[in-house]
N, C-alpha and C positions, 0 to 999 in steps of 0.2 A: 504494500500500500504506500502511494507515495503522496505525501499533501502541500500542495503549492501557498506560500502565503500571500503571492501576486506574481505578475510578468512582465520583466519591465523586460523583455530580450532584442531590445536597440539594436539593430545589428546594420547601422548605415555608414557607421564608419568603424571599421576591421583593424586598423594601425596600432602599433604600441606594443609593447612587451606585455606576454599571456604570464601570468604567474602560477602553479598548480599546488597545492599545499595538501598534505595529509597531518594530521596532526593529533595527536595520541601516544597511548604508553600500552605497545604490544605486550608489554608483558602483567598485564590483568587484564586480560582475558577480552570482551568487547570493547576494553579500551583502546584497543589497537585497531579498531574500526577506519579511523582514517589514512592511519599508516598503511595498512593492507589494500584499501582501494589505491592509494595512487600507485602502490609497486605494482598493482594487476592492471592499471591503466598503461603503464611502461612498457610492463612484457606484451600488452596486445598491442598496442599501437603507437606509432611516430609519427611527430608535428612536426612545424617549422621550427625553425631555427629561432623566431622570436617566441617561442614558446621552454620554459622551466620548468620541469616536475621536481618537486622538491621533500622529503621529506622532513616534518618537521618537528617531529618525535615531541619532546616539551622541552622545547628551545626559549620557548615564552621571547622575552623583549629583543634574543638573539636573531628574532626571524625581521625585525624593524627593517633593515635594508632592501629584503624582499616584497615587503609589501606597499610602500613608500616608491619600489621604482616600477612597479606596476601598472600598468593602465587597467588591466583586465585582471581581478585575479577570482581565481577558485578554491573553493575551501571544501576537502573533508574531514566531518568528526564526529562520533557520538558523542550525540545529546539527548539529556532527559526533558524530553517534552511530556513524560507522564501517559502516552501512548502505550500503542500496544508495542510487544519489543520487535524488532525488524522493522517498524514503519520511521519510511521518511518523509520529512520536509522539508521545500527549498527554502530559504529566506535569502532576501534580495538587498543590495544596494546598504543605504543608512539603519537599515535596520539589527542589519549581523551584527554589530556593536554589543547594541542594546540586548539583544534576545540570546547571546553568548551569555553575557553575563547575569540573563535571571534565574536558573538555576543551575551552579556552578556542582560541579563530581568531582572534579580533582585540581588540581594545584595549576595545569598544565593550561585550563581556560583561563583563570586569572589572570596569568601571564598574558595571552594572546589576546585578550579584551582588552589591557593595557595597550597592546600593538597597533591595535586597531584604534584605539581612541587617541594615541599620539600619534596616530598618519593621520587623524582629521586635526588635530592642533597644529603639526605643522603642516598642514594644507597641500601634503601632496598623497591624497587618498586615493586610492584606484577610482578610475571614471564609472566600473561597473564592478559588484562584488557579487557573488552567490557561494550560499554556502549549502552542501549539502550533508544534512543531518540526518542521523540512524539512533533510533533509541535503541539503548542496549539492553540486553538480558541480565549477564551476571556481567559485576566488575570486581565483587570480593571471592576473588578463585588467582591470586598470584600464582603467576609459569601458567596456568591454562590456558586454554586459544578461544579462537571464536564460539559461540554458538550455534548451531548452525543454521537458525533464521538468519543471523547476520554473517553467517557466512554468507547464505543464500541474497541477502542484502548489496551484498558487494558486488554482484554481476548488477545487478539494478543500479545503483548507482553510478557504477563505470560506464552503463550507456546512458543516462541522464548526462554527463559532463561531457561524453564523446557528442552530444548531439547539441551542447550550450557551444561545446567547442568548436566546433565546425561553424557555428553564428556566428561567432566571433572570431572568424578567420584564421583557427588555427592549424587547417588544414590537417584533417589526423588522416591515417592511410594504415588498415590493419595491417599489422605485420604477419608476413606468410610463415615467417618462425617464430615463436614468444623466443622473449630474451631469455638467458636463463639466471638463475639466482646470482650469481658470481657478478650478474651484467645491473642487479638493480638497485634503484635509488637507495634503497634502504643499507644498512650493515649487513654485508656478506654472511654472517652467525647468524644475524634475527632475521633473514629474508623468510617467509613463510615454509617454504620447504624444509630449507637447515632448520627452524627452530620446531619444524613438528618432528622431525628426525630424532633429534635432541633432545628433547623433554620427554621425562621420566613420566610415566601410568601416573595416573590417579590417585589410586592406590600403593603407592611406589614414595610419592612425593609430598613433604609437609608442607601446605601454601597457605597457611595461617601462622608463619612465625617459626623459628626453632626450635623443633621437640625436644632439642637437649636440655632447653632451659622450661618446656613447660608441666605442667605440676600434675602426675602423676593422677589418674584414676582410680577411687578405693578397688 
């Protein structure tokens, strides 16, 4: 389910640097929602030259530079819109500011609400913004992966931004081979494959804290 909360998709003038932002902490679980879209955006398909996929893990106010030289840019992340979990919504333009910061999950929005609101003080804020959001399932499951609504999420939104992107002149063209892990945005160790590789069962792994130190069951 995907819900629009308008359409501002101006597409009469294409020019400018596209910016593509994932932005999340893959390692609790739906939180890495937007990291995982932009590295599936990478290995399906290649833009122009004024186009950045960037991952931005929670870089918070490190990502200012990126967003300030943007004309165009695009954002993904889970957000709790109190929804059902896998459903999205776009939010447009001056609004992602605001609607990032009304109810905040983790540390990693604060930061990037900041960013966003010192690219409108210093007044060189992208011409157009959209952000696309994914409410999450679980996010207290440290080292777990997606969900698989939002796994399932992540194809949906990869063609939502392939289809903004190409509005906005960023000329995408599926690629006949996906990249592979070694080739994507993200850290070689946490690209989705190596880290499903890698992470211990369920059952195998403590993701609530060090059992060493916690207090024993009668």
């Amino acid at each position: 389910m995907t819900v629009s909360l308008n359409d501002t998709t101006n597409t009469t003038d294409t020019a400018g640097p596209i910016v593509v932002l994932g932005i999340g902490n893959v390692l609790w679980a739906d939180e890495g929602f937007g990291v995982r879209c932009v590295e599936a955006l990478q290995q399906q398909w290649s833009f122009a030259p004024h186009v950045d996929l960037i991952d931005g893990g929670t870089q918070g106010l490190y990502l200012i530079h990126h967003v300030q030289g943007a004309e165009r840019l695009l954002i993904f992340d889970a957000i709790d819109y109190g929804l059902e979990p896998g459903t999205m919504r776009l939010i447009e333009d001056d609004e992602v500011p605001r609607f990032m910061g009304a109810k905040k999950m983790s540390l990693h929005q604060t930061g990037f609400q900041e960013v966003l609101m010192l690219a409108l003080l210093t007044e060189r804020y992208p011409r157009q913004v959209l952000l696309i959001g994914c409410q999450p399932e679980e996010l207290e499951d440290y080292g777990g992966s997606l969900r698989p609504r939002i796994r399932l999420a992540v194809d949906d939104a990869v063609a939502l931004a392939v289809e903004r992107l190409r509005a906005w002149g960023a000329e995408p063209q599926l690629r006949e081979v996906p990249l592979s892990g070694d080739e994507s945005v993200t850290v070689p160790t946490l690209s989705l494959g190596a880290y499903e590789a890698g992470r211990p069962a369920a059952e195998q792994a403590c993701r609530v804290g060090d059992e060493r130190f916690m207090p024993r069951s009668a």
